[in-house]
C-alpha positions, 0 to 999 in steps of 0.5 A, spaced: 451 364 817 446 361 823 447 354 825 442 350 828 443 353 835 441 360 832 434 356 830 433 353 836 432 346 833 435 340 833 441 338 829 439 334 823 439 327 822 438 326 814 438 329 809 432 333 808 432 335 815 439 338 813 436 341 807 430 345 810 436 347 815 439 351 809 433 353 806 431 356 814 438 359 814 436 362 806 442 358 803 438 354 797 441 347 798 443 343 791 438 339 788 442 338 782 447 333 784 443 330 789 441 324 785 436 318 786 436 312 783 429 309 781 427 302 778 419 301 775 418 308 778 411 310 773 408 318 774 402 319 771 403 327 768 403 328 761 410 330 759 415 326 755 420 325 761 414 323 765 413 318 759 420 316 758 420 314 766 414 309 765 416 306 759 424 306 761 419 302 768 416 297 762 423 295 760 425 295 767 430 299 767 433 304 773 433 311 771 438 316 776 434 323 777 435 329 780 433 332 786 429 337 782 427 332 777 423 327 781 420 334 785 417 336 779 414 329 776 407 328 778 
């Protein structure tokens, strides 16, 4: 495995920026445990979990997602 040196870049410092380290050194990081949490978040997409963000928002309640969840609303 490379570390930042063999990349010739700096050592990150936040989190996307150690991500896109491990996506350059071909590790794909964990976007499933990495959670955000969320409150009147209201995406426009059709799909029932973007449905189910905008009225949880409407009842104003906070919603914990996935890396990946929240990369896939639109």
């Amino acid at each position: 495995m490379t570390g930042p040196l063999a990349h010739g870049v700096e050592l990150p410092a936040d989190a996307p920026a150690r991500r896109a380290l491990w996506r350059m050194a071909s590790l794909t990081p964990d976007e499933v445990s990495s959670t955000v949490l969320s409150y009147g978040l209201r995406p426009t997409g059709g799909t029932w979990r973007e449905a189910a963000l905008r009225e949880r928002a409407a009842h104003h309640m906070e919603t914990h997602l996935a890396l990946r969840e929240l990369r896939t609303l639109t």
